[in-house]
DOZAPA-687205 format. One record per residue: z, x, y of N, C-alpha, C, O, CB in turn; residue in three letters. Coordinates in steps of 0.001 Angstrom, whole numbers, padded with zeros to 6 digits, always signed. Glycine has a CB too. Layout:
// residues N
ZXYZXYZXYZXYZXYALA;...
END
This chain:
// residues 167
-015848+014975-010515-015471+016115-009693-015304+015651-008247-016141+014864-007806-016529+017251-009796UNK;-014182+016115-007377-013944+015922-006416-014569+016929-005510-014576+018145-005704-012805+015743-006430UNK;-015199+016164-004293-015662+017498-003154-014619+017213-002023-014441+016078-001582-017556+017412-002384UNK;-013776+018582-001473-013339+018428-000398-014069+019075+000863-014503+020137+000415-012177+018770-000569UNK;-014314+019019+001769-014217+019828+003083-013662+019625+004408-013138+018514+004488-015242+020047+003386UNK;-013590+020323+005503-012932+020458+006349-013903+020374+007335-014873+021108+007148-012152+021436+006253UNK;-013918+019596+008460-014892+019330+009489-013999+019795+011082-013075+019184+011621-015402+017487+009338UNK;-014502+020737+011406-014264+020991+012565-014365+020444+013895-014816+021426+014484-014641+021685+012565UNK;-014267+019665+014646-014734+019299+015816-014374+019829+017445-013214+020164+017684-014483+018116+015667UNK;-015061+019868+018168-014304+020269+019533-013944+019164+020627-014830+018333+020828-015204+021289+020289UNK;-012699+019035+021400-012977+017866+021938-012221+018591+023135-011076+019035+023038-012501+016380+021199UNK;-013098+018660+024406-012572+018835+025579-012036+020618+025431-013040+021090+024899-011330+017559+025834UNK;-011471+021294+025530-010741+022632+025492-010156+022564+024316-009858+023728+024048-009724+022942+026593UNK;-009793+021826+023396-008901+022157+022402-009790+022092+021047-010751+021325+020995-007615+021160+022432UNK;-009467+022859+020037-009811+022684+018904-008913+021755+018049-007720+022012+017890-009967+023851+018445UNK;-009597+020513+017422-009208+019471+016554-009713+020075+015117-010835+020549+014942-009892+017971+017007UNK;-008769+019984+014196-009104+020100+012714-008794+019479+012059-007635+019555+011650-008883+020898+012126UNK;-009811+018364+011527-009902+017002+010915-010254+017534+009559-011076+018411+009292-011028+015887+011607UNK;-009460+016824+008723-009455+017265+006868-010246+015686+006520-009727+014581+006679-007229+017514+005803UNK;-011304+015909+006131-011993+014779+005667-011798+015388+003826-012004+016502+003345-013866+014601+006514UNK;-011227+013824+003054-011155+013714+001947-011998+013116+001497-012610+012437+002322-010301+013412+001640UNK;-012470+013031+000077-013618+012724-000693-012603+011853-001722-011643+012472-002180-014611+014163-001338UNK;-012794+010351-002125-011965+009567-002977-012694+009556-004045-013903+009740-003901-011582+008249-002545UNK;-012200+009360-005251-012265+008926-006514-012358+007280-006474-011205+006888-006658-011031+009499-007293UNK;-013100+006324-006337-012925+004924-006410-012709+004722-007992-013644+005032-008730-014223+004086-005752UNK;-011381+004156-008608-011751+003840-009722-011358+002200-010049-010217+001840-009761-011168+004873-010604UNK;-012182+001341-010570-012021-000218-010453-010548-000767-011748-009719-000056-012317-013941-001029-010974UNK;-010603-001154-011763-009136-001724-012332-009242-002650-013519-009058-002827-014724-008333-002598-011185UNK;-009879-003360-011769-009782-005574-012296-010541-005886-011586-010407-005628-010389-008303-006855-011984UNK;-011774-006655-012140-012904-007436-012156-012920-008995-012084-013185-009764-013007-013489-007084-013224UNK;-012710-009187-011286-012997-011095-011870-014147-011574-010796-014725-010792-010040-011182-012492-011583UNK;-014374-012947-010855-015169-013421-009741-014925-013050-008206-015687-012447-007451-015087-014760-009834UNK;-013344-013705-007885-012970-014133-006521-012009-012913-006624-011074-013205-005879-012333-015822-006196UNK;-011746-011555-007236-010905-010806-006987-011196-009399-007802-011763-009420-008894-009709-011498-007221UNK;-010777-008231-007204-010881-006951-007437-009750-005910-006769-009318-005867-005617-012190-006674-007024UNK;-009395-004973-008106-008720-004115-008055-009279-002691-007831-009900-002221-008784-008105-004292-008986UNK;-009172-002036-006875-009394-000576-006993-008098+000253-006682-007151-000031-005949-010543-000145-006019UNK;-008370+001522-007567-007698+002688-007466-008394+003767-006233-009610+003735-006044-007714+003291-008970UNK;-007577+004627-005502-008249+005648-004574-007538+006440-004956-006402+006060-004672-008360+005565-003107UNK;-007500+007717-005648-007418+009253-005930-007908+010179-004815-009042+009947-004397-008257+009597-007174UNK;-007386+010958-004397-007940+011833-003902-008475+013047-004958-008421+012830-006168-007078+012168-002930UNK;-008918+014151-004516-009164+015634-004967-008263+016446-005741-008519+017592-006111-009336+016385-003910UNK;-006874+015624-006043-006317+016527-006638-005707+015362-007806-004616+015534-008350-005312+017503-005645UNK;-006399+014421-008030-006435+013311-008671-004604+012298-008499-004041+011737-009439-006956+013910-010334UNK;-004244+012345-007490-003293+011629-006558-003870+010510-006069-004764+010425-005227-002845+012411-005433UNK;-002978+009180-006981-003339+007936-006129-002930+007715-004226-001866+007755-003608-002496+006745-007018UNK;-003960+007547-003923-003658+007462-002637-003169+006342-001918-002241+006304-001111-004555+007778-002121UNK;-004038+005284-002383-003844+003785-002328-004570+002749-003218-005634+003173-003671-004151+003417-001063UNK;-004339+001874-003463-005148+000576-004345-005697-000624-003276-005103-001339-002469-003887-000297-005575UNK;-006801-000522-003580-007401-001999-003060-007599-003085-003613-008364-003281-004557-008440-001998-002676UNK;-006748-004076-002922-006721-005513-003704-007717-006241-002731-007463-006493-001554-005021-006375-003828UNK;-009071-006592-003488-010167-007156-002447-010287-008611-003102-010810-008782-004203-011821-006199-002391UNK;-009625-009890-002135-009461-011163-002597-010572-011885-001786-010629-011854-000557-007970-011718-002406UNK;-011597-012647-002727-012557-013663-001820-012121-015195-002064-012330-016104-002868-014293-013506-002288UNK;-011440-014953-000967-011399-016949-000387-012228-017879-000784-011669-018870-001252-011704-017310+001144UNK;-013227-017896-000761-014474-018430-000948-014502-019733+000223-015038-020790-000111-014661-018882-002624UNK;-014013-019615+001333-014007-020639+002181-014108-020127+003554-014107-018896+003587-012877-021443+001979UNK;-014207-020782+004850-014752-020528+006192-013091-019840+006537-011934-020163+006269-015472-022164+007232UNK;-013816-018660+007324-012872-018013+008031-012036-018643+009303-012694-019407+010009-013528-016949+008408UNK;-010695-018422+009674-010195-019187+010475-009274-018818+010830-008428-018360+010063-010078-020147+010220UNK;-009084-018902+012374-008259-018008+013098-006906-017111+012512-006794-015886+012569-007838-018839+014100UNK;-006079-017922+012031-005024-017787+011117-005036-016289+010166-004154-015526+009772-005141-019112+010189UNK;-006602-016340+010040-006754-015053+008984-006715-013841+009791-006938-012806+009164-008213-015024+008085UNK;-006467-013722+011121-006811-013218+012174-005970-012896+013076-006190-012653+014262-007528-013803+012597UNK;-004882-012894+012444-003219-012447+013695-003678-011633+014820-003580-012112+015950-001725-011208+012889UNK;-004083-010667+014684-004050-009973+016078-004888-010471+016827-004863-009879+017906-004285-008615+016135UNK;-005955-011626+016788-007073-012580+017392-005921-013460+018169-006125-013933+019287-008210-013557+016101UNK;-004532-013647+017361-004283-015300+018258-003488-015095+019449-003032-016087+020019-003316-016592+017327UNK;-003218-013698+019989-003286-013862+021470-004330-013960+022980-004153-014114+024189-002701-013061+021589UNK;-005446-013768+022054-006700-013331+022649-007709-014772+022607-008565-015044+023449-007356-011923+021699UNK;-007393-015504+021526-008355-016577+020895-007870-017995+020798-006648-018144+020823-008703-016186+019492UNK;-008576-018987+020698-007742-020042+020442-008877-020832+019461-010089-020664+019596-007139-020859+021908UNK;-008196-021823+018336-009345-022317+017328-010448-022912+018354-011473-023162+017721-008757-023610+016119UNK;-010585-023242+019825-011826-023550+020167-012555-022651+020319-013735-022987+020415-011931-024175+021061UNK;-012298-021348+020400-013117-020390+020793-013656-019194+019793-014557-018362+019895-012459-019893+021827UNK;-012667-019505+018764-013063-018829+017499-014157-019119+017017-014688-020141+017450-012293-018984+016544UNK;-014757-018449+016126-016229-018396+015733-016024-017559+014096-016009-016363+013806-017317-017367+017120UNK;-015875-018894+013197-015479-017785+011780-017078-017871+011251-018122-018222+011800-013977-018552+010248UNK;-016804-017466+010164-017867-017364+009538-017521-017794+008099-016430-017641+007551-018415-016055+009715UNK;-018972-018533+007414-019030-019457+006145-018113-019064+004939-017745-019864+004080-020499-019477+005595UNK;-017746-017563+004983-016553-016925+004061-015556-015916+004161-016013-014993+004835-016993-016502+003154UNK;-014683-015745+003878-013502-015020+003797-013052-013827+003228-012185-013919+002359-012891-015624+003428UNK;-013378-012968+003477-012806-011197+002053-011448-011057+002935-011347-011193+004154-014242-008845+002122UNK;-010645-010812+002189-009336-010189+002752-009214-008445+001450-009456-008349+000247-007613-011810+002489UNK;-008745-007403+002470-008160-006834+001335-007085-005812+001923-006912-005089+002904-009279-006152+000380UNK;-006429-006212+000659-005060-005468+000847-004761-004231+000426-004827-004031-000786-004125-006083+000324UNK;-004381-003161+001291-004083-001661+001031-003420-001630+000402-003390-002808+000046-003727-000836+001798UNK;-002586-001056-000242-001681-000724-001179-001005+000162-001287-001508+000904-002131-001996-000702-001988UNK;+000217+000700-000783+000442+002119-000652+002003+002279-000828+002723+001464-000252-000117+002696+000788UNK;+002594+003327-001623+003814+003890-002024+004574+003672-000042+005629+003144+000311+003497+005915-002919UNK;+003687+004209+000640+004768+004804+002096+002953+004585+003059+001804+004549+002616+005843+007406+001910UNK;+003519+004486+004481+002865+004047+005542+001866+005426+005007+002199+006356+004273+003750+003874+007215UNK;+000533+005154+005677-000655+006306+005386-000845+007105+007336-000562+006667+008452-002671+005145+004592UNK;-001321+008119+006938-001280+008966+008109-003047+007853+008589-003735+007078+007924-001299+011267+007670UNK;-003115+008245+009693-004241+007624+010456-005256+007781+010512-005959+006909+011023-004240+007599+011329UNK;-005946+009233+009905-006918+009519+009422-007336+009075+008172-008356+008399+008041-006910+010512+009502UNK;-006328+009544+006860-006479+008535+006255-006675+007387+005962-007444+007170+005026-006225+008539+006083UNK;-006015+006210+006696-006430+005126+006814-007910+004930+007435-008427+003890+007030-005487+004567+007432UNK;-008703+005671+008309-010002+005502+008749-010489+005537+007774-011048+004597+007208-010563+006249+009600UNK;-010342+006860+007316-011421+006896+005927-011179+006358+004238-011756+006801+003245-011693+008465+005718UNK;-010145+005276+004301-010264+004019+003281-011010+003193+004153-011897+002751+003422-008798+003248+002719UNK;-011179+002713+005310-011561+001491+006105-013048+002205+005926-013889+001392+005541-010771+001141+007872UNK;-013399+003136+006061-014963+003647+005431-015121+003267+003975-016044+002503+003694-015194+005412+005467UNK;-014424+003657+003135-014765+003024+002010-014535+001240+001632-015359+000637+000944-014053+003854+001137UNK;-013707+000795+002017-013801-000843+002385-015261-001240+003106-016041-002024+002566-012462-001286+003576UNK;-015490-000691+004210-016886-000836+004671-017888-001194+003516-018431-002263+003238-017330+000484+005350UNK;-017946-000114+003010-018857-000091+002288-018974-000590+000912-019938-000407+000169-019083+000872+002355UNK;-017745-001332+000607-017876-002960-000626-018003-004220+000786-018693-005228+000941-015637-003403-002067UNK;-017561-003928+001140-017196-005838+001685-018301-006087+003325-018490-007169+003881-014644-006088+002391UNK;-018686-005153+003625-019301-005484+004982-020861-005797+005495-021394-006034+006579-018957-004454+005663UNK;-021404-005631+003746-022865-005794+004049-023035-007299+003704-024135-007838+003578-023901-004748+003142UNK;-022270-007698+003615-022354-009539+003027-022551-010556+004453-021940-010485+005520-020417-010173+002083UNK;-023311-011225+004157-024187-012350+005398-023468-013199+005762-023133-013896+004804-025448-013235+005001UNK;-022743-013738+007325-021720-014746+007484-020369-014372+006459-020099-015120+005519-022437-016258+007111UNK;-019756-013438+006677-018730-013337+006031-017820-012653+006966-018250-011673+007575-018952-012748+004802UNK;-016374-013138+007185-015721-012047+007768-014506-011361+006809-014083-011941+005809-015163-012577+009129UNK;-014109-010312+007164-013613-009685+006621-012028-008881+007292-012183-008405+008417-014688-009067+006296UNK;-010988-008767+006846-009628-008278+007523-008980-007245+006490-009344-007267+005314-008505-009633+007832UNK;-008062-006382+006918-007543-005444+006130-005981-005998+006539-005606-006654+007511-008063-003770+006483UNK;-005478-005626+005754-003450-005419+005720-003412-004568+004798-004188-004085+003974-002225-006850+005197UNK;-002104-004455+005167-001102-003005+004585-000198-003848+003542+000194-004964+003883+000146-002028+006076UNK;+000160-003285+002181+001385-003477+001977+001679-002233+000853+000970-001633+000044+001648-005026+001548UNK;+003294-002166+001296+004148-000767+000687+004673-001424-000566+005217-002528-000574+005602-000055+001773UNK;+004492-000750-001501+005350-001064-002567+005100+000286-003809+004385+001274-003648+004906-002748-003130UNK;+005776+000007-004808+005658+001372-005568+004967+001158-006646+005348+000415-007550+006917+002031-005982UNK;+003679+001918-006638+002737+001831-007599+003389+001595-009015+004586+001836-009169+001910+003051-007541UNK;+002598+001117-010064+002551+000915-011076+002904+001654-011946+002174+002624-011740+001795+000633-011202UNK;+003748+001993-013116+004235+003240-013770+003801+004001-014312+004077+005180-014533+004849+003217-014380UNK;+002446+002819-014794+000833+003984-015452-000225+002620-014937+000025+001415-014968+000663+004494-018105UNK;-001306+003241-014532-002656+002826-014497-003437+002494-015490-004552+001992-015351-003248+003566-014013UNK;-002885+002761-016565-003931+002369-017607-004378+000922-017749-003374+000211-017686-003437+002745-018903UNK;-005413+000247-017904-005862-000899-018155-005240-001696-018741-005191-001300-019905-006728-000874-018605UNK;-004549-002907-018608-004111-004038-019226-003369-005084-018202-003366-005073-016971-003212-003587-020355UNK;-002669-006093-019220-001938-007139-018055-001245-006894-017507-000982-007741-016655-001396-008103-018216UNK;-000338-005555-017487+000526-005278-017037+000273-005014-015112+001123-005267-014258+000911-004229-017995UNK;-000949-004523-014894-001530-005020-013865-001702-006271-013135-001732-006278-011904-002306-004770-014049UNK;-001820-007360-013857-001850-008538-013508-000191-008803-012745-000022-008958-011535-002295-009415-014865UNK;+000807-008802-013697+002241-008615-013032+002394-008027-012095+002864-008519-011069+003098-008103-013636UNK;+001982-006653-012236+002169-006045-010392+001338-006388-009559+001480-005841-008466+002060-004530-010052UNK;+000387-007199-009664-000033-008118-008271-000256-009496-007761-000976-009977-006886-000996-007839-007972UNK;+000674-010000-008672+001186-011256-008543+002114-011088-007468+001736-011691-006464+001774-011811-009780UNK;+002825-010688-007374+003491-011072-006066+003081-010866-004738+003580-011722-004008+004546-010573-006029UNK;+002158-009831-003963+001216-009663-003103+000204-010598-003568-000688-010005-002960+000806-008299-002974UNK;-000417-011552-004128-001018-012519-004066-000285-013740-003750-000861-014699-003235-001622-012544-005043UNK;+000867-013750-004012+001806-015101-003420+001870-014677-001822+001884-015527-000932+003710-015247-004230UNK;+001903-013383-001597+002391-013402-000366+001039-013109+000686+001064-012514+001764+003620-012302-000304UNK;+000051-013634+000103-001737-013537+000322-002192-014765+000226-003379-015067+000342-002658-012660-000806UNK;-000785-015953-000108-001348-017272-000301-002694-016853-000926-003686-016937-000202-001468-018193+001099UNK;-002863-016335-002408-004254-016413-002919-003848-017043-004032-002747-016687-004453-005127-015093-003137UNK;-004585-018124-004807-004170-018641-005580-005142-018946-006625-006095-019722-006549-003585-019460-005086UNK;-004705-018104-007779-005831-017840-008777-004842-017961-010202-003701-017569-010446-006715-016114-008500UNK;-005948-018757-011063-005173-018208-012757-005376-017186-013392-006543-017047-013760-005429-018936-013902UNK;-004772-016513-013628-004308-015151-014019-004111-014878-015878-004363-013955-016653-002738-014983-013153UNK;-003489-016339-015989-002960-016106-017166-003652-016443-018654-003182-016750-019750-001854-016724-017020UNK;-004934-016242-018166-005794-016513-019408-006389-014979-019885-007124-014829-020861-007146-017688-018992UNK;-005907-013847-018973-006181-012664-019108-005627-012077-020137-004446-012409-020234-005974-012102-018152UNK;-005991-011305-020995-005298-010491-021894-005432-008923-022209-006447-008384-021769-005504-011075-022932UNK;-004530-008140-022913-005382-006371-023029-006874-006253-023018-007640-005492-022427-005079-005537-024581UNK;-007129-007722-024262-008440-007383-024935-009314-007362-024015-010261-006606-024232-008901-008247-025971UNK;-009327-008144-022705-010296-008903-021153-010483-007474-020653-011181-007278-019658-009231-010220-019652UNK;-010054-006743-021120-010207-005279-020065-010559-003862-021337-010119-002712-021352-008146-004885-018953UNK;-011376-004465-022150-012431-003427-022385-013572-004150-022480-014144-004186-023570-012258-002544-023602UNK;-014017-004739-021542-015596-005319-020827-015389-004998-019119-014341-004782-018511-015893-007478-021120UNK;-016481-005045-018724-016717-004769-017612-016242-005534-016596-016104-005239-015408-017766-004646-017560UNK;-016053-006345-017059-015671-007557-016203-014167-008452-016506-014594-008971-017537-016928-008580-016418UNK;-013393-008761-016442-012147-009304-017366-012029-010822-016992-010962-011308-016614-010567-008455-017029UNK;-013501-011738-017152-013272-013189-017299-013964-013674-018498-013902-014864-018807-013740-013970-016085UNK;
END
């Protein structure tokens, strides 16, 4: 069951009316160094998918575009590992929205020790059905080429995805 509500706030003379949504997280794809989530909203509408890829290696400027006008590799300071994850979305997301996926990203990837962590966007058109299988694997193969993430994929099958885990 989905909870919605509506949070009122006041800011200065004007009244702001902020629609806070409540997501459905539903997981996909399981492996070690990689994870798929679904985000539904309340009216069970995919909102966006999270593709959460672990590097497993030291963070470094590079991972960090909007750092390299500000930073230079002497002054950078990564940390022992890497999460990247990628939004996923039919069309650009309104801005509230996007806060409150970056709340739910928070809260997989940010409690981890020496790790840094980055978000990107990418548009493309969801999948034709969600249902569990390889056919998933195909639609994110190509946002992993373009994620330089480089993983084998192809030992996966339907059967890998009725366990909890698909390795």
């Amino acid at each position: 069951m989905f909870n919605y509500f509506e949070k009122i706030a006041m800011k200065k003379e004007f009244k702001v009316k902020e629609v806070i949504l409540m997501f459905k997280l539903v997981r996909m794809l399981k492996l070690r160094d990689l994870e798929l989530f679904r985000l539904d909203n309340q009216d069970n509408e995919t909102v966006c998918m999270l593709l959460i890829l672990d590097y497993r290696r030291p963070s470094v400027l590079d991972d960090f575009p909007i750092l390299k006008e500000i930073e230079d590799e002497d002054s950078f300071e990564g940390a022992e590992n890497y999460i990247h994850t990628v939004i996923i979305s039919e069309k650009k997301l309104e801005e509230n929205i996007v806060d409150q996926i970056a709340e739910v990203i928070e809260g997989l990837v940010e409690h981890k020790p020496n790790c840094d962590n980055n978000n990107s966007f990418y548009i493309s058109k969801f999948p034709d059905n969600f249902e569990a299988g390889t056919h998933l694997i195909e639609y994110i193969k190509p946002i992993l080429d373009k994620m330089n993430f480089d993983i084998d994929l192809t030992y996966i099958t339907d059967k890998h995805f009725n366990y909890l885990t698909q390795e």
